[in-house]
NUTORKOL-863235 format. One record per residue (C-alpha): x, y, z. Coordinates in steps of 0.001 Angstrom, whole numbers, plus 500000, padded with zeros to 6 digits. Layout:
BEGIN
u:X&v:Y&w:Z
...
//
This chain:
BEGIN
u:500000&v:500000&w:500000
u:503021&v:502096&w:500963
u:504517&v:501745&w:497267
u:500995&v:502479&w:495627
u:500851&v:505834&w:497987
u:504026&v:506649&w:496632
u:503475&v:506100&w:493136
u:499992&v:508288&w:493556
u:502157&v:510930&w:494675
u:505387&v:510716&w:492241
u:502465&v:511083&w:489425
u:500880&v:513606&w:491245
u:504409&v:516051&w:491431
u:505100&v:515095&w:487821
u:501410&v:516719&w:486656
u:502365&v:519827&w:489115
u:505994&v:519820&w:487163
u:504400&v:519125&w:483486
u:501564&v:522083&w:483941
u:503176&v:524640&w:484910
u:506294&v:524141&w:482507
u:503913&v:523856&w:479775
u:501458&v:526256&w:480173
u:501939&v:527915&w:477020
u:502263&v:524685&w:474982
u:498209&v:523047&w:476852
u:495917&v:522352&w:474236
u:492395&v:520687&w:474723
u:493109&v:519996&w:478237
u:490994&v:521026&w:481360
u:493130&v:522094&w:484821
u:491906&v:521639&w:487977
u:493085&v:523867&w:490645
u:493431&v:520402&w:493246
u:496347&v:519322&w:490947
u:497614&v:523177&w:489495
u:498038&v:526796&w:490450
u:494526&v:528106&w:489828
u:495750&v:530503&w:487251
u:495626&v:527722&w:484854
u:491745&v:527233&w:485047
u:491441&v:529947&w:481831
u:492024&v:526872&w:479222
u:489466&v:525911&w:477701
u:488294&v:522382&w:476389
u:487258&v:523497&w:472848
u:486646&v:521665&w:469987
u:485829&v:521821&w:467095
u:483158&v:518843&w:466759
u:482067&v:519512&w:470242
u:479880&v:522315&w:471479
u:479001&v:523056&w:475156
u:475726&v:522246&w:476375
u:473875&v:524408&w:479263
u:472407&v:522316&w:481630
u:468832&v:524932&w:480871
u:469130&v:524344&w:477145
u:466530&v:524002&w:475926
u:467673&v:521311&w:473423
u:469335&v:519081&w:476275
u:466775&v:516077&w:475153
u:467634&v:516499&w:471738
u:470742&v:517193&w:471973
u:471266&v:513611&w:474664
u:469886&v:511605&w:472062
u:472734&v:511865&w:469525
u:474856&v:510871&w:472322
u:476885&v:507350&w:472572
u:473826&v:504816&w:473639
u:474792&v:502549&w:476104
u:473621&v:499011&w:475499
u:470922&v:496807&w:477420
u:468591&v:498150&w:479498
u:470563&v:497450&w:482850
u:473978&v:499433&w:481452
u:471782&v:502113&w:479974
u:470827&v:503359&w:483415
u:474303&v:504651&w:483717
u:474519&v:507512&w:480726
u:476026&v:510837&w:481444
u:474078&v:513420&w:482959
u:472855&v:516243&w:480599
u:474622&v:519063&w:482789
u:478079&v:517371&w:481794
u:477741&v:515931&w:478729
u:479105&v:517030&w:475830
u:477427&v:516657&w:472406
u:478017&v:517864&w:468820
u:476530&v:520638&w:467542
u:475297&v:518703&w:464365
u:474560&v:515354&w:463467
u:476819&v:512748&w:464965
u:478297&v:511669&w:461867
u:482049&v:510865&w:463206
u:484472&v:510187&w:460802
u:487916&v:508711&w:462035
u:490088&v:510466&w:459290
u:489252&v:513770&w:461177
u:490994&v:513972&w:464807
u:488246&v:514379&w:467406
u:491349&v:515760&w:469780
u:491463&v:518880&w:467308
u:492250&v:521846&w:469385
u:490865&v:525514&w:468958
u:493827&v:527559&w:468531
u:492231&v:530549&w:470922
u:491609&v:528427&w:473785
u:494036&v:529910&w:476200
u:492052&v:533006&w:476184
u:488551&v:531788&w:476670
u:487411&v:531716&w:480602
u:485332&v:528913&w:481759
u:481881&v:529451&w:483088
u:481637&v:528232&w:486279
u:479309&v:525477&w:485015
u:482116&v:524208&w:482600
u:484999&v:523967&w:485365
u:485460&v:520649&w:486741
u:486581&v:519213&w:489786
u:488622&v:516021&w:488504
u:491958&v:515591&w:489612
u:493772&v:515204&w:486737
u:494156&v:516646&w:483413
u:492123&v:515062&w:480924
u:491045&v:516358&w:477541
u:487280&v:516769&w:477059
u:484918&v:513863&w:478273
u:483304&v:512055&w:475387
u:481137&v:510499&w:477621
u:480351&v:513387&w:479717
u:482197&v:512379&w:482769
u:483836&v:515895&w:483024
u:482879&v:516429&w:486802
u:484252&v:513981&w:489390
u:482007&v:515258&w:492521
u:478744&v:515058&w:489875
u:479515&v:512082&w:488220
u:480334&v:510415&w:492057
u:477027&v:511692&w:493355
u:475011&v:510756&w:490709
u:476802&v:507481&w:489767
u:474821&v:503912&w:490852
u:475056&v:500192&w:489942
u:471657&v:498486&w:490181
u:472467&v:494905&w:490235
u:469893&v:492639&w:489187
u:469616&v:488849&w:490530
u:470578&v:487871&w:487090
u:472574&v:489018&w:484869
u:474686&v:487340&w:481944
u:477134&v:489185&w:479647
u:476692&v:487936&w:476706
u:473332&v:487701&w:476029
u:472172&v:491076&w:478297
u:475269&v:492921&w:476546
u:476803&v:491368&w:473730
u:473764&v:490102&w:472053
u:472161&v:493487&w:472564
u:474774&v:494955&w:470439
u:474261&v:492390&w:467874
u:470637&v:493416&w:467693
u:471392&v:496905&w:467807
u:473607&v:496459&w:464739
u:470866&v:495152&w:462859
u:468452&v:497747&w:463588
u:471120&v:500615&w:462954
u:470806&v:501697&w:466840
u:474890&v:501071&w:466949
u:475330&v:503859&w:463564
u:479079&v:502976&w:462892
u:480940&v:501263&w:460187
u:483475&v:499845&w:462948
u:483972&v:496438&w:463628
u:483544&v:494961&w:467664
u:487009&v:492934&w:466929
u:489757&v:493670&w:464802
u:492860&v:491811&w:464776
u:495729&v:491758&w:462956
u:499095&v:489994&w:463393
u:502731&v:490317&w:462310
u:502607&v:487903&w:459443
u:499634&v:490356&w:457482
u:496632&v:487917&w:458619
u:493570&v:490537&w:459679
u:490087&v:489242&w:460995
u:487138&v:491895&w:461297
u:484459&v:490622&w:463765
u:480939&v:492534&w:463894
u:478811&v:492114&w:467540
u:476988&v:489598&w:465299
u:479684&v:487575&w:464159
u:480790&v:487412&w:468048
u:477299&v:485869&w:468712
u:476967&v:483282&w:466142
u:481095&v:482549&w:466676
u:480472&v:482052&w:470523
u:477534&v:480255&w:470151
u:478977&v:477333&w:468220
u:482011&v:477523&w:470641
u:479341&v:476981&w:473641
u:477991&v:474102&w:471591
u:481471&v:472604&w:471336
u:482299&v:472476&w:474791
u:478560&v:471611&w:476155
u:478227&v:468684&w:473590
u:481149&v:467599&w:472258
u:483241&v:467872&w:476043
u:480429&v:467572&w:478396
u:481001&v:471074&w:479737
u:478945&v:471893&w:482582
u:477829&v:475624&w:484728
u:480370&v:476250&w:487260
u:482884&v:473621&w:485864
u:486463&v:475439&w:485578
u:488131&v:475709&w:481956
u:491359&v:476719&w:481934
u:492485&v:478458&w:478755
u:495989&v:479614&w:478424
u:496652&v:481165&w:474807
u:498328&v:484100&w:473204
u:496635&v:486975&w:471681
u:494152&v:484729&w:469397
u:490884&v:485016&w:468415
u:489738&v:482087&w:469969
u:490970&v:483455&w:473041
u:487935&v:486105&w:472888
u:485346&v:483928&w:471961
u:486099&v:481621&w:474352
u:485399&v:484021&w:477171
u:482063&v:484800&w:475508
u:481415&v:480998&w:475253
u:482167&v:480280&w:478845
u:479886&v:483353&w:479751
u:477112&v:481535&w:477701
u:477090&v:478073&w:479316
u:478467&v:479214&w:482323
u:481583&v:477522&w:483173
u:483952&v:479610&w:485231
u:486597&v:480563&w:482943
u:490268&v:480307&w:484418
u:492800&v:482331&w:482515
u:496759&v:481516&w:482508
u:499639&v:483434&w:481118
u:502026&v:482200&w:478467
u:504731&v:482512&w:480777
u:503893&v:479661&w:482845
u:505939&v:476779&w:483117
u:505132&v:472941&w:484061
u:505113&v:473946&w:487856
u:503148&v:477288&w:487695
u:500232&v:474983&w:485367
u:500082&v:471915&w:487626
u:499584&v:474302&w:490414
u:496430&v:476038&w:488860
u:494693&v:473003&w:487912
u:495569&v:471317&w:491138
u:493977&v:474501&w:493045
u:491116&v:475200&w:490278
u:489757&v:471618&w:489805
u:489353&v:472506&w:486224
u:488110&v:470165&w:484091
u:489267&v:471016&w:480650
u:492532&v:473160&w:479139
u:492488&v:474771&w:476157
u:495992&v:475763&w:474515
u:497858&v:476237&w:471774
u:500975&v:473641&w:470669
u:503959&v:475333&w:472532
u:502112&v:475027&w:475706
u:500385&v:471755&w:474816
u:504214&v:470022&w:475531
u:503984&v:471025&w:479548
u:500400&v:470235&w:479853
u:501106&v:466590&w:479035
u:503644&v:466402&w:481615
u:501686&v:467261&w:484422
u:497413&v:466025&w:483581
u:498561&v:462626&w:484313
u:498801&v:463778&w:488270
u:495437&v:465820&w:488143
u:492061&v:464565&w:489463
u:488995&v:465631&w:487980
u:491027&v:466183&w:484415
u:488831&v:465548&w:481665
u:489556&v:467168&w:478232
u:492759&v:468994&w:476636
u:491762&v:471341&w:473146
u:494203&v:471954&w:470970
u:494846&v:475317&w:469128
u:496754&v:475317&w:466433
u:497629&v:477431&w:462981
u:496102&v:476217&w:460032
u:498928&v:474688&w:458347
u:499867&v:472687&w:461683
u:498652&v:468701&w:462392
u:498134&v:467077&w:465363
u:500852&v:464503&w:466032
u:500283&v:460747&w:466199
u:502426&v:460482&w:469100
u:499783&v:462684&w:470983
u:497006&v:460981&w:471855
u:494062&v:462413&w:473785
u:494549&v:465978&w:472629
u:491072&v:467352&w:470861
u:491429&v:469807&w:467495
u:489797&v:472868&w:468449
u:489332&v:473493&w:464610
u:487182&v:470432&w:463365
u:485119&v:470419&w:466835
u:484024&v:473994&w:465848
u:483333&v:473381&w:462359
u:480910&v:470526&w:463585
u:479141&v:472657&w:466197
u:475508&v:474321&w:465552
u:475602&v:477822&w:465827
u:472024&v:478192&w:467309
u:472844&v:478407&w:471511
u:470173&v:479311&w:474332
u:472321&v:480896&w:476973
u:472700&v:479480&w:480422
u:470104&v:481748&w:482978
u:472964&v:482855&w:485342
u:472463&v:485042&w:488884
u:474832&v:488103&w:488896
u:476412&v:486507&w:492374
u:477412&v:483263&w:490087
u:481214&v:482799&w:489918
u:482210&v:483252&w:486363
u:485857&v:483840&w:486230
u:489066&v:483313&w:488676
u:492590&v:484430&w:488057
u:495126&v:483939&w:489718
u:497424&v:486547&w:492080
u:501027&v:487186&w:490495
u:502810&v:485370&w:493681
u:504921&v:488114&w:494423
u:504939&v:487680&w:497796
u:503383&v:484164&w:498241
u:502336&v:481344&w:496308
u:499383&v:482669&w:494088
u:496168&v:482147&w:495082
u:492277&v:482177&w:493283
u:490668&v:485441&w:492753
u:487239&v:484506&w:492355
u:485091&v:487144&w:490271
u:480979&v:486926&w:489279
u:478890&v:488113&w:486625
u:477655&v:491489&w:487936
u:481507&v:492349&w:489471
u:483224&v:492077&w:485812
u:479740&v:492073&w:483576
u:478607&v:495848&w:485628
u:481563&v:496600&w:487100
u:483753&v:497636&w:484711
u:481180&v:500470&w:483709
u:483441&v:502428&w:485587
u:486526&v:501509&w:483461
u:484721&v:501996&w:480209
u:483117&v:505284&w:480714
u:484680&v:506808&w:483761
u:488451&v:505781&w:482884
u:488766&v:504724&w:479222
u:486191&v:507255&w:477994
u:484929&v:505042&w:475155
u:481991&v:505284&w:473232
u:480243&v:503087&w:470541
u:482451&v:505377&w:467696
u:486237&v:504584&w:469470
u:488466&v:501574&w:468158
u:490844&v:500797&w:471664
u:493946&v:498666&w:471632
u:494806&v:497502&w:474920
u:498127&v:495493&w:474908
u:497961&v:493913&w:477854
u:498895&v:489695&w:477870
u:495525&v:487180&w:477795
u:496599&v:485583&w:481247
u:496360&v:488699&w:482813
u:492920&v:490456&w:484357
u:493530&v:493808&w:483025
u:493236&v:491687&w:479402
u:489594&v:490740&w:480970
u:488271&v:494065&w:481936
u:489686&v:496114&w:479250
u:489839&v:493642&w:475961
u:486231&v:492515&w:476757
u:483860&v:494058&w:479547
u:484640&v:497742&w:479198
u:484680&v:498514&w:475662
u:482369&v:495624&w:474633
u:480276&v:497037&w:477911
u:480200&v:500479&w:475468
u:480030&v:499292&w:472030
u:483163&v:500013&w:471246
u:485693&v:497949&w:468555
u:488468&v:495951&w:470617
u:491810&v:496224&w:468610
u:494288&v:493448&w:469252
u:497876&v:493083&w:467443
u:499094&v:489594&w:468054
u:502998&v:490016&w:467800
u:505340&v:488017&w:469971
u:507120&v:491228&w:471653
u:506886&v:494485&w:472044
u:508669&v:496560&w:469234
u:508231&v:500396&w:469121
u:508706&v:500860&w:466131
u:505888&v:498365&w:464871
u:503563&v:499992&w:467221
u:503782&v:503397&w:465876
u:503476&v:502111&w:462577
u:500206&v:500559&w:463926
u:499178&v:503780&w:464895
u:499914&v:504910&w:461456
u:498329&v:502703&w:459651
u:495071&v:502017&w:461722
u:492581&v:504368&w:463479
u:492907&v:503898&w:466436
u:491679&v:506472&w:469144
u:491861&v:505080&w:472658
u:495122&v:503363&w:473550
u:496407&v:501111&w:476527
u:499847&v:500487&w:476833
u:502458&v:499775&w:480112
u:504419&v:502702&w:481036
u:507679&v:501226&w:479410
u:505844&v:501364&w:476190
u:505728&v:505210&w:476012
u:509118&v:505528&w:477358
u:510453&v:503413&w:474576
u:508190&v:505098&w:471557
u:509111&v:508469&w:472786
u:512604&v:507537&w:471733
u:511491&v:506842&w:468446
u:511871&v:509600&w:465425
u:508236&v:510146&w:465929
u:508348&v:512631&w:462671
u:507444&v:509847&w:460256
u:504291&v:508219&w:461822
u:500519&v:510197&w:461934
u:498635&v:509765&w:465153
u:495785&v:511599&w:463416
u:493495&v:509419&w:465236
u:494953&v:509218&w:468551
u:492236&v:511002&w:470949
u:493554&v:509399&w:474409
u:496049&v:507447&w:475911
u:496174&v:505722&w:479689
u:498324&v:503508&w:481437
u:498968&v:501810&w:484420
u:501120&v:499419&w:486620
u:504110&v:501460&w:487631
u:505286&v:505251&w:487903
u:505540&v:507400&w:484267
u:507340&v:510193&w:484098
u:505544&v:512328&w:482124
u:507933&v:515127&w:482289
u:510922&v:513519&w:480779
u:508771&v:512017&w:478035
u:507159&v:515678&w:477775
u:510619&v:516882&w:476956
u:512346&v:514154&w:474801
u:512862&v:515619&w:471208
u:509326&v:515386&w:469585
u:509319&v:517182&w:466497
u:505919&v:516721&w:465533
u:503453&v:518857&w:467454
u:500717&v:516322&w:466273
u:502816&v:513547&w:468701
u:503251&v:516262&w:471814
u:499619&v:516969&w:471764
u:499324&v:513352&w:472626
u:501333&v:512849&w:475453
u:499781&v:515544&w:476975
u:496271&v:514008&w:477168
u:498452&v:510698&w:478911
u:496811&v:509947&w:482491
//
């Protein structure tokens, strides 16, 4: 707790440091006199897709209704207030080859009205989700948890029928990956559904799948990875995640502690799982993922092919009637300090609760592609590569590569539109190092990280000489 206290406050001196060297150079960001010297409150958050809206207008109702819908009746109760949101001034016809982050070059002589100043702690560029006043946006803010609740068929299926009936008006896919080798796979909400659904199928009929049984899946960034977690959701089995990175030990201990019934991997890891089911209880099926030139090997026997057991499933699935207090995933703790141990989580702590990380933190709306890089055995993967931007409507991005390269990410950047991004704070460091001159971040509106100190002032200062890339690391939180 110490560490995290320090950490809060490091950041905390490095905002103090960054504002009030930059001043001059603040663009689209809001200041909040609990972080800076009050002097600072004059800049304004104008832009120029974005007009304020009085919390008397007249048009508020109107004006609400062009907003970013949130999807099923349960997550809808939790839309921005009118007296913070912020709409456009004309139809809400976004286009991602025109930055949302533009900046009005006047805005460091426009005074806020006292209705427009907020009270967050932080600089942020403008909310597109109205969450531009922390005191508001705590009072008003409430979770009402119903006695059931499933994911995918109160959320993700809602999305899928929203596509159809043009509710969700954007030509952006809910999944987009692409990988090193040039392979890209564009998923709408309705592909998800019908995907998942024969996945369910496979592991209700063809491995005997039951609710609350415990599938471990331990994969890289795949596709199969994501539909998986929708699958489990659907029958629900209590999906239990692993990392890459664990070795023969680390996997004998999870399925030891989880009971789980059933692995599902890909061929690298496939060689330590046969070394340790043989001493499991309760071990029942091992799926095997595998690229589509690769064969199953004769001198492997008991492994299932993930591929031919989804080509023979039915893609018509009636999802499992689960109670929000219904375990649906556990991870386990890094082991830092101890041997790790289950973190159980239910339906209503990821499938609601991470409302707050998709609205409140990552700011997304139906119109925003986000690329969250964090690993698959991980729970930040969880919350931010399905429940809070698939809780919003928003297009998960996902480059599968098998390390981090900073050059290859800016050149993602540059070639794709993406507008919210995720990345650990080494990541910045690194690209900051990079002659950022040649790559566009045109459609870069936000960027966030966590898991250790940044130091936004030396990264503020390295040699960017494209104001387009500085105007970026200045809306970093």
């Amino acid at each position: 707790m110490s560490r995290q206290i320090a950490l809060v406050n490091r950041n905390l001196r490095a905002f103090k440091e960054l504002a009030s060297r930059k001043v001059s150079t603040l663009k689209n960001l809001r200041t909040f006199s609990s972080c800076c010297e009050a002097s600072l409150r004059s800049i304004s958050c104008q832009d120029w897709a974005r007009a304020p809206l009085s919390p008397t207008s007249s048009s508020s109702i109107l004006q609400r209704s062009r907003r970013a819908a949130c999807t099923s009746a349960i997550i809808a109760k939790h839309r921005p207030s009118p007296s913070i949101f912020r709409t456009c001034a004309t139809p809400c016809n976004y286009s991602i080859t025109k930055p949302l982050w533009k900046n009005t070059k006047d805005a460091l002589n426009v005074t806020l009205s006292p209705w427009q100043q907020s009270s967050r702690s932080f600089l942020s560029a403008v909310s597109m989700t109205g969450f531009n006043d922390y005191e508001l946006g705590r009072k008003e803010f409430k979770i009402d948890v119903p006695e059931y609740f499933n994911f995918a068929s109160d959320v993700m299926d809602e999305w899928a029928r929203k596509e159809e009936t043009g509710e969700r008006s954007t030509s952006n896919p809910a999944f987009w990956w692409i990988d090193t080798k040039g392979n890209e796979i564009k998923w709408s909400f309705r592909d998800l559904a019908e995907k998942s659904k024969k996945v369910a199928n496979m592991l209700q009929k063809s491995c005997h799948i039951k609710q609350h049984d415990k599938v471990m899946v331990i994969l890289p960034r795949l596709p199969e990875w994501w539909l998986l977690n929708l699958a489990c959701l659907r029958i629900g089995a209590v999906l239990v995640p692993g990392s890459t990175q664990l070795r023969e030990m680390d996997i004998r201990d999870r399925l030891e502690s989880s009971k789980a019934v059933c692995i599902i991997t890909d061929e690298e890891i496939s060689h330590l799982v046969d070394k340790v089911v043989k001493d499991t209880d309760g071990f029942q099926h091992k799926i095997l993922i595998r690229d589509k030139d690769e064969k199953i090997r004769s001198d492997r026997p008991g492994w299932l092919d993930f591929q031919e057991l989804y080509d023979a499933a039915s893609d018509e699935h009636e999802c499992v009637r689960t109670r929000g207090s219904d375990p649906m995933t556990v991870f386990f703790t890094s082991g830092t300090t101890a041997k790790p141990k289950m973190a159980e989580h239910t339906h209503v702590s990821y499938g609601l609760g991470h409302i707050i990380t998709g609205k409140y933190w990552l700011d997304l709306t139906p119109h925003d592609i986000f690329w969250n890089m964090s690993d698959t055995g991980w729970a930040k993967s969880a919350y931010s590569n399905v429940y809070a931007p698939w809780g919003q409507g928003s297009c998960v991005f996902i480059h599968h590569s098998p390390r981090f390269d900073p050059q290859q990410t800016l050149q993602v950047f540059n070639d794709y539109p993406i507008s919210i991004f995720c990345g650990f704070p080494t990541a910045f460091t690194m690209m900051i190092q990079q002659d950022t001159s040649q790559y566009s971040l045109r459609s870069l509106r936000d960027c966030v990280s966590a898991g250790d100190f940044l130091d936004l002032p030396t990264i503020s200062t390295k040699s960017l000489v494209d104001d387009e890339v500085d105007e970026k690391v200045d809306d970093v939180i």
